[in-house]
N, C-alpha and C positions, 0 to 999 in steps of 0.2 A: 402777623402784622399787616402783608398786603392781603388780606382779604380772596374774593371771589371779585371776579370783574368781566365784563364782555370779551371776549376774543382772548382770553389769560391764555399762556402756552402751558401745555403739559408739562408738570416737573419729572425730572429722572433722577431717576438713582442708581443709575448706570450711564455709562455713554450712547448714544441709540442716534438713529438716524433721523438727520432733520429735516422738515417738510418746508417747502418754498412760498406755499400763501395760507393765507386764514383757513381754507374749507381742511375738509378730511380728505383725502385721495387714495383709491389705492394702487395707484403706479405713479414714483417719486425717483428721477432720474437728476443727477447732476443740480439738485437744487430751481428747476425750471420746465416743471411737470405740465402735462397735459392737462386741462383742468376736466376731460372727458373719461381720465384715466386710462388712457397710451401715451404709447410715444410719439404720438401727433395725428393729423389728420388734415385733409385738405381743407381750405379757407372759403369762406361762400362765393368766392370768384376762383373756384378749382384750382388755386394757386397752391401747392402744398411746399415751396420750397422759400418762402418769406416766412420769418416771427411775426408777434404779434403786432410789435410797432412799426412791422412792413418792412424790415430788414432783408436783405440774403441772404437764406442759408447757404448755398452752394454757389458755388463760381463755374465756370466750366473753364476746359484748359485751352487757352488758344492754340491752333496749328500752326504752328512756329515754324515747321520743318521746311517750308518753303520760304521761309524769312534767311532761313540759314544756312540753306542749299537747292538755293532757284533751280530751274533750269531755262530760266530765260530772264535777263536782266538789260533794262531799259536806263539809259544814264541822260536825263535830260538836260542840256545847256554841259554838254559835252563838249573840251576842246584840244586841240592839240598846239596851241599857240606859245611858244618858249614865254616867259613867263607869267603867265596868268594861275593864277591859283587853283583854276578848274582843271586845266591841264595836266597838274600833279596827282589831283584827284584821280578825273580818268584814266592818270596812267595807272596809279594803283588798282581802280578797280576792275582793269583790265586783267592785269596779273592774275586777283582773287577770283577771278570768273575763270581764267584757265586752271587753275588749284581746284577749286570745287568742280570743273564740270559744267559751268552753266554758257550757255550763249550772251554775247553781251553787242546789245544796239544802240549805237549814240544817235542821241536825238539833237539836233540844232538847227534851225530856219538857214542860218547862214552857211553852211559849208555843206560839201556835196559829200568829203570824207574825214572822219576822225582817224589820224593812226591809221592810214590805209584801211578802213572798216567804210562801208556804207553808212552813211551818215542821215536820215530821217527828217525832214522838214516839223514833222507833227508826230505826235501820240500817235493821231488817228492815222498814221502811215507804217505802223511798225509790220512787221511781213506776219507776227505770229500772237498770241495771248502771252502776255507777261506777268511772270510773277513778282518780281522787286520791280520798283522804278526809283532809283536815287536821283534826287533834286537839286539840280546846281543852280538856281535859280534865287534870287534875292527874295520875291515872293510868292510862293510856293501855291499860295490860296488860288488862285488862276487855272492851276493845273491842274487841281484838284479834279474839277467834274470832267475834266479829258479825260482823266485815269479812269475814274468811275467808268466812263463811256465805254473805255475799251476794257473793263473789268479786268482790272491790275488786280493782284490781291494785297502786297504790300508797298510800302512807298518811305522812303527817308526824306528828313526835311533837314538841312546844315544850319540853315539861312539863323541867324541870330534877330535880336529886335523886338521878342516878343513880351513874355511876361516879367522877365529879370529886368526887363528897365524901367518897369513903371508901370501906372493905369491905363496908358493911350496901347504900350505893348500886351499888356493884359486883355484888353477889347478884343487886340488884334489876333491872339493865341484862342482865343473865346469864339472867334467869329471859324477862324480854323479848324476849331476843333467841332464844330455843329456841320460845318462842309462836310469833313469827314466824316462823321455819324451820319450825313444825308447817304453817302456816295459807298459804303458800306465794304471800305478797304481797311487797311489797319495800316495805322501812321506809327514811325517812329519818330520822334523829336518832337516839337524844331529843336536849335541849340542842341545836336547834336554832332557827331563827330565821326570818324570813321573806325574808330575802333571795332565795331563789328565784323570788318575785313580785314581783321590783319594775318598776318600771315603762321597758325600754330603748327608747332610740334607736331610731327604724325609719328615720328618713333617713338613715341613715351608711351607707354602701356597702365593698363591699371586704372582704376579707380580715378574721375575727372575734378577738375573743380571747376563750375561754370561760376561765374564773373558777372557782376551788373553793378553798373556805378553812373551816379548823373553828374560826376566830372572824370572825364575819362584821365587827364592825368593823375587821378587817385587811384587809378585803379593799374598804374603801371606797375607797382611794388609786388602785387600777384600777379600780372601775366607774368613778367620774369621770373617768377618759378620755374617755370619751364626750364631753365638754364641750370636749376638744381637739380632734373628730373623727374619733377614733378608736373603732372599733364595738368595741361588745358582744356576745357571742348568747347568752351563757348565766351565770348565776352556780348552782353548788351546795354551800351552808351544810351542813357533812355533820356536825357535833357531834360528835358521841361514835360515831359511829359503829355503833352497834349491831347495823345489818344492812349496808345502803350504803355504803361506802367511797372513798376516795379512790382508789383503784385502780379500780372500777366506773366512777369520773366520765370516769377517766383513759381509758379502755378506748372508750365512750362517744362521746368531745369528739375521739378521735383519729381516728373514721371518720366522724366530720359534713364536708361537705364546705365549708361555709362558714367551718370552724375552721382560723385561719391559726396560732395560739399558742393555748397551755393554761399557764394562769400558776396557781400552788394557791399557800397559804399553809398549811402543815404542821406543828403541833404532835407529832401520834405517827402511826407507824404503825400500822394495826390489822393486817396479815397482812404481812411480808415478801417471800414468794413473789409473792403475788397484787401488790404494788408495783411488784418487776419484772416480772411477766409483761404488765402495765402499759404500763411505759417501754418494752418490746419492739416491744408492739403501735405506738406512736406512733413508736417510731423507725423501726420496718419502712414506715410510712406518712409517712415524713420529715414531719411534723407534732412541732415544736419543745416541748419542756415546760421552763416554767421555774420554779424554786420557791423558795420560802424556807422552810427546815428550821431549827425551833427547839429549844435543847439541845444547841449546841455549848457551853457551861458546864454544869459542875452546876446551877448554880442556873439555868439553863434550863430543863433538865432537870425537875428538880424542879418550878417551875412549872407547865410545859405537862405535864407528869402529872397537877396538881391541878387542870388547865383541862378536860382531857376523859379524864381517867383511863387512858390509855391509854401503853405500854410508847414512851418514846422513842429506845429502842436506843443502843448505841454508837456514837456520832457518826463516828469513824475508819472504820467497817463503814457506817453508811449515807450518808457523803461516798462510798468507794471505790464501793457499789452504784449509786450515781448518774453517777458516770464511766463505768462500764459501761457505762450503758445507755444514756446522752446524755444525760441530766435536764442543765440547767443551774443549777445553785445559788447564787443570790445573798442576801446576807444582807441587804437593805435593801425598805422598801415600794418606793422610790423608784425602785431598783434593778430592782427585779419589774416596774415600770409599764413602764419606759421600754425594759429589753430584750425581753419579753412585746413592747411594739408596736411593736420595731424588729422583729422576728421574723416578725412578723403581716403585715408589710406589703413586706417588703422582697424583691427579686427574687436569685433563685441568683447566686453572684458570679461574674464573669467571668475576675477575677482578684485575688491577694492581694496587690497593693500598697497602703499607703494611702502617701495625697498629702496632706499638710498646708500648707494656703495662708491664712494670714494677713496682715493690713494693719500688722504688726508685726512685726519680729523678734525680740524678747523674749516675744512672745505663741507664735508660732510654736517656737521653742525650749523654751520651758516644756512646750508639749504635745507636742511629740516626746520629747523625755526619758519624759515619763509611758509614752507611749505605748510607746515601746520597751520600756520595762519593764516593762510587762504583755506582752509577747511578740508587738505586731501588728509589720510588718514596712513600713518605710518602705525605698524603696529609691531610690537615687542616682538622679535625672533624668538620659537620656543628654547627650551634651553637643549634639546635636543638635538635644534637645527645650528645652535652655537657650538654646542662642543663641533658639530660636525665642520661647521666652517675654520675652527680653529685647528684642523688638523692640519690647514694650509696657511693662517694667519697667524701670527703670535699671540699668544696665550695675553697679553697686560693690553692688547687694543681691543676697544668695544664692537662689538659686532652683533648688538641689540637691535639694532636701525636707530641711527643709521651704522650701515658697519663701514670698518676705517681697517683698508688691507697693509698701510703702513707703508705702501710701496712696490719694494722688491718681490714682491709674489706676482707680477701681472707683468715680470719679463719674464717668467716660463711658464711650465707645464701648468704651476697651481691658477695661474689667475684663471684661466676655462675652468676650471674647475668648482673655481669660488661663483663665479658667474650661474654654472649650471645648477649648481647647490641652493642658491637662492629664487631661483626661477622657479626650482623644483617645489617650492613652499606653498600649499597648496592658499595661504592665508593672502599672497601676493598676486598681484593682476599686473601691477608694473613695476619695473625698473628703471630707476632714472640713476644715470651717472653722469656728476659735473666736472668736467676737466678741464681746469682753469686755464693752463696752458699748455702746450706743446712739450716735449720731456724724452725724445727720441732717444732711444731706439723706444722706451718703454711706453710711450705714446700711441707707438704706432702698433706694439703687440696688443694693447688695449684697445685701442677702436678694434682691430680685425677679429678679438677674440669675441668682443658684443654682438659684429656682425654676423659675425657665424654661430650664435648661440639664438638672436634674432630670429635665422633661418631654421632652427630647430622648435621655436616654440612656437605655442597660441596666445602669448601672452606679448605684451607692449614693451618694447625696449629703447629708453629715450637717450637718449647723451646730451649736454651741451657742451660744446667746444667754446671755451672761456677767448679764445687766440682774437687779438683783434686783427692779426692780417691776415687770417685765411685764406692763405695760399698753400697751406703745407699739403702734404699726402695722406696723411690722415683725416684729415676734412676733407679736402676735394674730390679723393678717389677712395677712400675706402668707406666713410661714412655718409656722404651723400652717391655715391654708386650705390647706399643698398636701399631696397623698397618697405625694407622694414623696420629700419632704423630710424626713428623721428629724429633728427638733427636740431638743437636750436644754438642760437648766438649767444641768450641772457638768460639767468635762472627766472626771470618775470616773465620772459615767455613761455616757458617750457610750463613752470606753474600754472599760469591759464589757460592754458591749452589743455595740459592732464585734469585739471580740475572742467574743464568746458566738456572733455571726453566722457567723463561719469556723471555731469549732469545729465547731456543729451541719450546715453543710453538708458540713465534711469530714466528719466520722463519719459521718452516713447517707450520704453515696455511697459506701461502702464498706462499708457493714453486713451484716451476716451472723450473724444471729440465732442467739446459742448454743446455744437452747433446739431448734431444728430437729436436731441430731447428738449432744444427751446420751444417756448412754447408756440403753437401756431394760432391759439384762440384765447380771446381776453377770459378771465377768471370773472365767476361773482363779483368776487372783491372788488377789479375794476367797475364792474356794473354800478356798485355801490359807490365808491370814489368819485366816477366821474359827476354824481349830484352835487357832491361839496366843493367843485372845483370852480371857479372864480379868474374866467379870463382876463390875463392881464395885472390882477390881483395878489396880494401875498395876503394869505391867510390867518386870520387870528390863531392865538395860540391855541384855542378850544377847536375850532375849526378843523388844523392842522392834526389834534390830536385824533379826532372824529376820522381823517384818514387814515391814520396808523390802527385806527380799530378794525376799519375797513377791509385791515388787511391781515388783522389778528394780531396785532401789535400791543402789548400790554401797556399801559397808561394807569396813573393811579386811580383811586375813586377819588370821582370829584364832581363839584355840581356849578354851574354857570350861574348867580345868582342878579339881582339887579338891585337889593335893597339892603341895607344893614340887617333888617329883620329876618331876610332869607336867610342872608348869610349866616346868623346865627343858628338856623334851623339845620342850614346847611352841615354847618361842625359838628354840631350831636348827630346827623346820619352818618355822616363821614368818620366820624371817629377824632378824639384831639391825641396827639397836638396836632394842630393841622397849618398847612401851609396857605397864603392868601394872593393872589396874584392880577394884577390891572389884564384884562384880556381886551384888542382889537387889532383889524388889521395893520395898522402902524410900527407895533411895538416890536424891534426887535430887543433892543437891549433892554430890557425892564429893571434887571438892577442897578445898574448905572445909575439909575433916573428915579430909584427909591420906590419901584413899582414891586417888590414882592418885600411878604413880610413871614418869617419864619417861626417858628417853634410856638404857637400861641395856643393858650390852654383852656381859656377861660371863654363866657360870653362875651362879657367886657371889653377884652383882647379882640375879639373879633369886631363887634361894632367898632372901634375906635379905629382897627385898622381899613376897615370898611368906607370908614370916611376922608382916612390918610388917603387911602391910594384914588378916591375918586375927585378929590381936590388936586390930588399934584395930574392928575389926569386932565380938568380943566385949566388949575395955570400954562398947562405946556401946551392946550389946544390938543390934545390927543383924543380922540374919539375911541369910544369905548363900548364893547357888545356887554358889557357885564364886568365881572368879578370870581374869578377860578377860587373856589375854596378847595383844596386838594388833600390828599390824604399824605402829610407826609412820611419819607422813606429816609431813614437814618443809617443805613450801612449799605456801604455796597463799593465796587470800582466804578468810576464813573469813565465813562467812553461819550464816544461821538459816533453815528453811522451818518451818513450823509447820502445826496444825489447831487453832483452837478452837470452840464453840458459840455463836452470835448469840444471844439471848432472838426475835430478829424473823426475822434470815434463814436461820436453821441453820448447819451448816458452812461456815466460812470458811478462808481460806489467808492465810499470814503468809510474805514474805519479806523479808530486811534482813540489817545487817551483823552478822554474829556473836559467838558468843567474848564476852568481858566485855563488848565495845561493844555489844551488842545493848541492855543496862540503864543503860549510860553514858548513850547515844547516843537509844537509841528511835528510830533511823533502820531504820524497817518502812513495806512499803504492804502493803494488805489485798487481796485477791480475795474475791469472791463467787459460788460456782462457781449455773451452770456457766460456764465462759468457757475462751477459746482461746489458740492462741500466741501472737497477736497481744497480747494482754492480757498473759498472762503475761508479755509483753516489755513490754511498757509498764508494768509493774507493778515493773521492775528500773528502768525511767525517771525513775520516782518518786523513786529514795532519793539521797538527799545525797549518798552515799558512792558511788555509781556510776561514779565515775572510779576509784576503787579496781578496779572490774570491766575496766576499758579499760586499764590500764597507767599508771602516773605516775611519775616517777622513774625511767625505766628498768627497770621490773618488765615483763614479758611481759604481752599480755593473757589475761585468764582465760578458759575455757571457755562461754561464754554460751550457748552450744547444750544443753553437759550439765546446766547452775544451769535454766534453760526446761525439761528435759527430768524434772529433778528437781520442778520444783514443778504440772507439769502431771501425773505421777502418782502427786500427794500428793494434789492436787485428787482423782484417781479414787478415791486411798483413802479420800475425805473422805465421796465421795457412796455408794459400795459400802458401808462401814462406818458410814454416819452413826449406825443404830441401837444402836451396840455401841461405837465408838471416840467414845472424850468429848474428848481432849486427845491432841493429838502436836508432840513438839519434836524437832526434827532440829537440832542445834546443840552442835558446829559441824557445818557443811558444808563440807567443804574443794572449792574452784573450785579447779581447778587449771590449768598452761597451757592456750591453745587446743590443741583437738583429746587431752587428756591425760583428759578429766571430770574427775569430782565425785564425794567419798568422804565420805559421813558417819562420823564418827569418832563420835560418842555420839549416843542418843537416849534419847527417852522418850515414855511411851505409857500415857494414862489409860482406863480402859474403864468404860460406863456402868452 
């Protein structure tokens, strides 16, 4: 029925691998190939670390380590005067400069000494080169080019006023921040805080978790770790960001080697790009990032806009960018604490069963339920490994997983026993035990028998202690004393957290950084694109399709006609029944408006419709290049691929169900190029209606090779056109049988 057509995709009859733009290639990486066939090449301005639409590939890692252990520190508008605010300051950062090691100069025109210390008229008097200079100053801009002068390397800014209050503090953060770019120090702040000096833990060993949050009291619920034994190595309070970003910290914290987890607490993004180029780095270095992103509501939104002024994107576009790249996003402090130092601490899994073992079987059932439904995967004990634990449980309690000890066996010899017996299963990777409450003496033989079974394995051993006082001895000392023991409060933490542990191990063993095979040189196809493009313009539907050919995109046969006589000519080349359609740049809703006319067989049919649609075209003043006679396409799943604009990441990709249900339904996942097959297939994973894609009902399954083959060189036309192409809707998309592809029947195409 579809015929032969320009740019058709190759049909399969097997699954096979799909290629990113119209031409042939033979080196095809991540969906985002070289069109020279490698994996890149430098650009005619020898730039080789930019794509095609002039993006970053690479970031480089800022040198933090003298952000975070000067040896010489400069405190300007330093005081020692009982109550001034600066006062308290300096006395803190007095303390932290004897803790690290650094020298510390208070700078002030007015006093000859701070704190019995020499005290500094000017910048330009300090005795030695300074690494930090913290700002006590209302406006910071001033001092700027003195620092430069005496080539400070870092500098904090407290002073509040800037972009969280509005467009006059937005100028002023603006004008800030090009100072700094002039003077070529690195700024932390403004609207920032002292958190970065506070005072951590140095007895805690092990695996760290560094800290970044742009409101430092959010980020109090993880320093206090610490008090559970859990280390700390870094906190950075980044405000408004004006120069330093949470992508720098990210960048940073992911090549320390003491950094087990990076937990941030995130209001907005300052640079999109630089966010992922971020999460790349940390995930290429399987070093775990965990965050809480605020502005999943409007009034989120709104908020965290008026908190540090800064763009909180579309939440749908920066969830999808976070899947991408491994971030893990939790919405709770509590959340952040407990996966952050399941993560920090915990060793690669041996295996993905979990084993749930409780002294209840209503306890036990409760949290496998949960547990299943969040997706961890409890798996049948063999019967072998039953009989064997029922040598120590009674025979009538289940002990399939979850297994229910009844009790009395975990006040003596059996409960280690049972404990070790299940660990021993080569099918399990974890163990989680829920103990709802406290139950002394038998409580406290159960935590110590975990802990010590913990220190024998390679495998993860979780507990939650259900107790809301948490004061007993089995929480405080025997199960937060151990380093192996994940402890939590609620089975909803502990859930996301073992479920965040097997995501993040799966995705970094198998990572493969997009960013390494984008492409660096425009394709043919763009060559060919950019003729049809129309700045400013949205494209006729003919137009629009003449792009998607461009780029190897399957469209029907069809012919642009201008007379009824064509058109009839048209339909005998075409084939009937044939579809008829008003084509100019105006139109986007054409059915709405009685501008397509379907199933028509005859001449007849066609002339009449020929002059339907060019009449309702003059009463509505709609300008018109022609009239689409098309070939129509009677089966298939209809989808949607799309392009739109991010405010933070740029081009994005839109795939989902089609046809009316696209605005019914809103069943779409987003991409964020650049990204591969892999994604592009788990981006079909995503949507609701994905059994539609697999066959229901005795429907054949659809083409999943051509629907992937479609949205990986949209993604190309995303990143080759991004300067020129604002908006593309490819909707519908017809998926047709396996091995049959995928035919856009209409499109549309916005240009900048």
């Amino acid at each position: 029925m579809l015929g032969s057509t320009h740019g058709t995709l190759t049909t399969h009859s097997r699954p096979a691998r799909v290629v990113a733009c119209g031409e042939q290639r033979p080196h095809t990486v991540h969906g985002v190939t070289d069109p020279q066939g490698g994996s890149g090449g430098q650009r005619a301005d020898g730039t080789a670390d930019r794509d095609v639409s002039g993006r970053p590939l690479h970031a480089p890692v800022p040198d933090l380590d003298r952000f975070f252990r000067p040896e010489s520190v400069a405190v300007i508008g330093a005081s020692d005067t009982e109550g001034r605010p600066n006062t308290g300051i300096t006395r803190q950062l007095i303390a932290w400069a004897e803790r690290v090691g650094a020298r510390l100069h208070p700078v002030n025109p007015g006093r000859a000494h701070v704190f019995g210390r020499p005290c500094h008229a000017a910048v330009s008097d300090l005795p030695e080169p300074v690494d930090l200079a913290v700002l006590l100053v209302g406006d910071p801009l001033p001092v700027i080019e003195q620092l430069a002068a005496a080539k400070v390397k870092f500098a904090v800014a407290f002073a509040s006023g800037f972009a969280e209050t509005g467009a006059a503090g937005a100028a002023a953060q603006d004008r800030l921040a090009e100072a700094v770019q002039r003077s070529g120090l690195r700024l932390l702040g403004p609207n920032t805080n002292l958190n970065a000096f506070e005072r951590f833990r140095e007895d805690l060993t092990g695996p760290a978790i560094a800290l970044i949050t742009q409101s430092g009291h959010q980020g109090r619920p993880v320093f206090t770790l610490q008090e559970l034994g859990i280390r700390l190595s870094h906190w950075a309070p980044t405000g408004n960001e004006a120069d330093l970003e949470t992508a720098d910290f990210i960048s940073y914290f992911a090549s320390r080697p003491e950094v087990g987890a990076i937990a941030a607490y995130v209001e907005g993004l300052k640079d999109g790009r630089s966010f992922l180029l971020a999460a790349d780095r940390a995930a290429r270095n399987k070093v775990p990032v965990v965050a809480v992103k605020v502005g999943r509501t409007e009034t989120g939104a709104r908020t965290a806009a008026s908190h540090t002024g800064k763009l909180t994107g579309a939440d749908g576009v920066v969830d999808a960018a976070m899947r991408q790249f491994g971030v893990i996003r939790v919405d709770g402090l509590d959340e952040l604490q407990d996966t952050a130092a399941l993560l920090a601490r915990a060793r690669k899994p041996v295996a993905e069963g979990v084993a749930v073992y409780s002294i209840s079987g209503g306890t036990g059932a409760h949290f496998a339920d949960l547990a299943t439904a969040a997706g961890l995967r409890l798996p049948a004990l063999t019967d072998a490994k039953q009989r064997e634990l029922h040598q120590w449980i009674p025979d009538y309690l289940s002990v399939a997983n979850p297994i229910d000890n009844g009790g009395h066996p975990v006040g003596d010899w059996r409960g280690r026993k049972i404990i070790d017996a299940i660990l021993a299963d080569p099918a399990i990777g974890v163990l989680i035990c829920p103990i709802t409450g406290p139950f002394p003496p038998m409580s406290d033989k159960l935590a110590q028998d975990l802990v010590d079974a913990a220190e024998q394995t390679d495998k993860l051993v979780c507990v939650v202690w259900g107790s809301p006082v948490g004061t007993e001895d089995a929480y405080r000392g025997t199960l937060l004393g151990s380093s192996r023991v994940a402890t939590f409060r609620t089975f909803a933490n502990c859930i996301t957290a073992v479920r965040a542990y097997f995501d993040h191990h799966r995705f970094t063993a198998g990572y493969r950084s997009p960013f390494d095979e984008a492409p660096r040189l425009p394709s043919p196809s763009a060559r060919k694109a950019q003729a049809l493009l129309r700045p400013g313009q949205q494209l006729s539907e003919h137009a629009a399709k003449q792009l998607l050919r461009a780029y190897g995109i399957r469209v029907p046969r069809e012919q642009l006609v201008t007379s009824a006589a064509a058109a009839v000519r048209a339909a005998s080349q075409v084939g009937y029944p044939v579809v008829m359609k008003a084509s100019g740049p105006q139109l986007a809703h054409k059915t709405e408006l009685g501008l397509v006319k379907v199933g028509l067989t005859s001449a007849s049919q066609v002339r009449d419709a020929y002059r339907e649609l060019t009449d309702i075209a003059r009463y509505e003043d709609l300008p018109l290049d022609g009239v689409l006679v098309c070939q129509m396409i009677e089966r298939g799943v209809e989808m949607v691929v799309g392009v739109t604009h991010d405010s933070l990441f740029g081009p994005t990709v839109t795939v989902g169900l089609g046809g009316v249900l696209v605005e019914v339904l809103r069943d779409v996942a987003v991409g964020v190029p650049p990204f591969g097959e892999e994604q592009a297939r788990a981006m079909l994973g995503e949507l609701r209606g994905h059994a539609l894609l697999t066959g229901v009902r005795g429907a054949p399954p659809a083409d999943l090779d051509a629907l992937v083959e479609v949205v990986l060189r949209v993604q190309r036309m995303s990143l080759e056109l991004d300067a020129d192409l604002a908006e593309l809707d490819i909707n519908p998309l017809v998926v047709l049988g396996r091995g049959q592809g995928a035919v856009a029947l209409d499109a549309l195409a916005v240009c900048h």
